[in-house]
C-alpha positions in Angstrom: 293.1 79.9 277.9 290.2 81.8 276.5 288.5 80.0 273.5 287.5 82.3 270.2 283.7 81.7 270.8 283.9 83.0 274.4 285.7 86.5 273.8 282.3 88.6 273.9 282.6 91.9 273.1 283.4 92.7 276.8 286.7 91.5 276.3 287.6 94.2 274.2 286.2 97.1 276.5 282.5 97.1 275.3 280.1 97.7 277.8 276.9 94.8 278.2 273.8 96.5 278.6 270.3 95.6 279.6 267.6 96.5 277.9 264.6 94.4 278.4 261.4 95.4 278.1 258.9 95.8 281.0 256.6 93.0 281.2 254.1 95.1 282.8 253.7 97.5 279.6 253.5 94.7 277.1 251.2 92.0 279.0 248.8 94.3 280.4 247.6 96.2 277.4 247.9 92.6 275.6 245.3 90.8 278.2 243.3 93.4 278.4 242.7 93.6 274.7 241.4 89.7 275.4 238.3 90.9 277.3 237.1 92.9 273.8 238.0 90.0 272.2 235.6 87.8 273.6 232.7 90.3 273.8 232.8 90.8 270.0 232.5 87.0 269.9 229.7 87.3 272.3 227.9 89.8 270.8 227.7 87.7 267.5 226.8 85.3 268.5 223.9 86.8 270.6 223.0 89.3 268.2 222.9 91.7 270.9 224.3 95.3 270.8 225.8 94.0 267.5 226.2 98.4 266.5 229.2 98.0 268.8 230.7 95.4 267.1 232.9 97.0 265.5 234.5 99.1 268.3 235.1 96.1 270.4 237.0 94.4 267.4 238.9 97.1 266.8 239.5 98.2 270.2 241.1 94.7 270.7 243.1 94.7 268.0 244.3 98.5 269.0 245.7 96.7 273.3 247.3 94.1 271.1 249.2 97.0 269.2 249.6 98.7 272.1 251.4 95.9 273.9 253.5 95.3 270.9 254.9 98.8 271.0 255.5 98.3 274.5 257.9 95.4 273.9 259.7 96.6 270.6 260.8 100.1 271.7 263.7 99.1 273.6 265.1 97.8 270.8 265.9 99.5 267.6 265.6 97.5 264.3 263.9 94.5 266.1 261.6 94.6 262.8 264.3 92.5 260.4 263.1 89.7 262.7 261.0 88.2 260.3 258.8 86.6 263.3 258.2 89.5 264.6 257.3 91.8 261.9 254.7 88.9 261.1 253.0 90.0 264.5 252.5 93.4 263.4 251.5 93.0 259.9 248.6 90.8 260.9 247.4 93.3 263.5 247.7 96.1 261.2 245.7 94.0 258.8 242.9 92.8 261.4 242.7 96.4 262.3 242.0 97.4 258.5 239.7 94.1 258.6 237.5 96.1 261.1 237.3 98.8 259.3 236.5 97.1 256.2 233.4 95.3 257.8 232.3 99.1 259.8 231.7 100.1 255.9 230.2 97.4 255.1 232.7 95.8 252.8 233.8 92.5 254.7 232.0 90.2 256.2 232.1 90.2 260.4 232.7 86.7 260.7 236.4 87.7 258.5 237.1 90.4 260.8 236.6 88.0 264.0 238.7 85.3 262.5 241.9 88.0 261.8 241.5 88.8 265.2 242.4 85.9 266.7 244.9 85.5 263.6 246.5 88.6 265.3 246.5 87.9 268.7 248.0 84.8 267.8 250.9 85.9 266.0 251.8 88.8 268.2 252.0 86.9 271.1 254.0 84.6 269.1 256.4 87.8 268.2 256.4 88.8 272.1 257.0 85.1 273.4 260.4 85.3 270.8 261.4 89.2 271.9 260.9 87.9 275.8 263.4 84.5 275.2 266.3 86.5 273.5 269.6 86.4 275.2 269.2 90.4 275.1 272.9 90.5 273.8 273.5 94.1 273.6 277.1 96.1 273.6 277.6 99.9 273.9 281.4 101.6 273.7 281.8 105.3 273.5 282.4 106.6 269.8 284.0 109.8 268.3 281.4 112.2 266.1 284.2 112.1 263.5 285.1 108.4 263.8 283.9 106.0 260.8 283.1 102.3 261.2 286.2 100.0 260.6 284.1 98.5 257.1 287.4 96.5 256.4 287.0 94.1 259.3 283.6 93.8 259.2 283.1 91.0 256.7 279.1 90.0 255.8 277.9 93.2 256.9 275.4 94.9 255.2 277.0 98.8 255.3 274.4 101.2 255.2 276.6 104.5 256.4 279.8 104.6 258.0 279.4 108.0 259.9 277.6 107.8 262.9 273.6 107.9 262.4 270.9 106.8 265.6 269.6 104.2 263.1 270.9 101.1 262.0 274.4 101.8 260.4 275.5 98.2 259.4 273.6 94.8 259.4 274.6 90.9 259.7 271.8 89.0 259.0 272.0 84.8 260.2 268.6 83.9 259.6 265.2 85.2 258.8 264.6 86.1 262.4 268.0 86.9 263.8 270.8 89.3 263.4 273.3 91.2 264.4 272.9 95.5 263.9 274.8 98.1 265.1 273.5 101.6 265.4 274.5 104.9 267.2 272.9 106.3 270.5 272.9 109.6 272.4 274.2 109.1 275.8 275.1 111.5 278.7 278.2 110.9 278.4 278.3 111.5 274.9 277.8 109.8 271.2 278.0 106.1 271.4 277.6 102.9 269.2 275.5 99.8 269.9 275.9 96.6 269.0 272.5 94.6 269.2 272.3 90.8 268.5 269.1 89.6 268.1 267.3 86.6 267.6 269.3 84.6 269.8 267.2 81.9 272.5 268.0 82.6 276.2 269.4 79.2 276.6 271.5 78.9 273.7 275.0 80.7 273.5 276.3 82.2 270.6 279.3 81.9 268.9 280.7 85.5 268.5 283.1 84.1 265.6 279.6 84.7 263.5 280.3 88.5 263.7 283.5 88.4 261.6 284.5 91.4 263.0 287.5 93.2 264.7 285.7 94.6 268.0 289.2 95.7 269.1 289.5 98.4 266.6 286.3 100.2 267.8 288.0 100.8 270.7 291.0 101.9 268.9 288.5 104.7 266.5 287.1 106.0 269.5 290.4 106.8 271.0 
């Protein structure tokens, strides 16, 4: 016999996709924005070609971003992970550090410092992304179908008609949730349902959803 917590949404004809990201786009923007790194360090410390300065903090700053991208755009609405919108917000705000000091109003040893700020908390964001349990469903949906709201209990409802961002939200802690948004297939329209937030080696309960994944099925039909 099948226990509640092990009925996935598989059981009731949703399709598990994969949807990692590739390592290759993430880490190798993300070490390469090391090497800048450590020749603004040098260069201040040498007080040698210190007019570049400021394009080697930034620039570092800028392969940290661009790893980050790298990692999130597989998955939509990964930023109500509170871990990992942490990531961003301090690149963003080393980035505007640099600028800051290439006007002359912040101090360079500042900007250094929210450098390695943000290379320490976006590779804390992409160590979490890489150890979720990537628990992703997909089952085909009708243009005209509406989400079954009265069996979805806890959910946030942002729009029952079919939209390609998120359409209803579950949050279970700061940094993970459960989403579900629409997609553009070949086949056709289709709705996801995302859980993230979840480690690799921990399995979730899918009594948490509080939701009738059976009638989905029964909308689409």
């Amino acid at each position: 016999m099948t226990r509640a917590r092990d009925k996935s949404p598989v059981k009731f004809g949703w399709d598990k996709l994969e949807l990692k990201p590739n390592p290759g786009s993430v880490l190798l923007p993300l070490s390469w924005g090391i090497l800048p790194l450590v020749l603004t360090v040098i260069v201040y410390l040498t007080d040698t070609g210190v007019q570049f300065i400021n394009f080697l903090g930034g620039g570092a700053v800028i392969l940290m971003l661009v790893g980050g991208i790298g990692a999130v755009s597989v998955r939509q609405g990964i930023f109500n992970s509170q871990r990992v919108g942490l990531g961003f917000f301090f690149s963003c705000l080393s980035l505007f550090s640099w600028l800051m000091v290439a006007n002359n109003n912040f101090q360079v040893e500042l900007g250094i410092l929210s450098s390695f700020l943000a290379f320490v908390m976006i590779y804390r964001s992409l160590d979490f992304i890489f150890k979720d349990s990537n628990l992703i469903y997909q089952v085909n949906w009708a243009p005209k179908s509406r989400l079954p709201t009265e069996s979805m209990r806890g959910w946030e409802i942002k729009s029952r008609r079919f939209s390609q961002n998120t359409m209803a939200l579950k949050r279970f802690d700061k940094d993970s949730f459960a989403q579900i948004y629409g997609t553009r297939t070949v086949q056709g329209l289709a709705l996801r349902l995302d859980i993230f937030g979840i480690p690799m080696n921990e399995k979730f309960d899918f009594r948490k959803l509080d939701i009738d994944l059976a009638l989905f099925i029964s909308e689409d039909e």
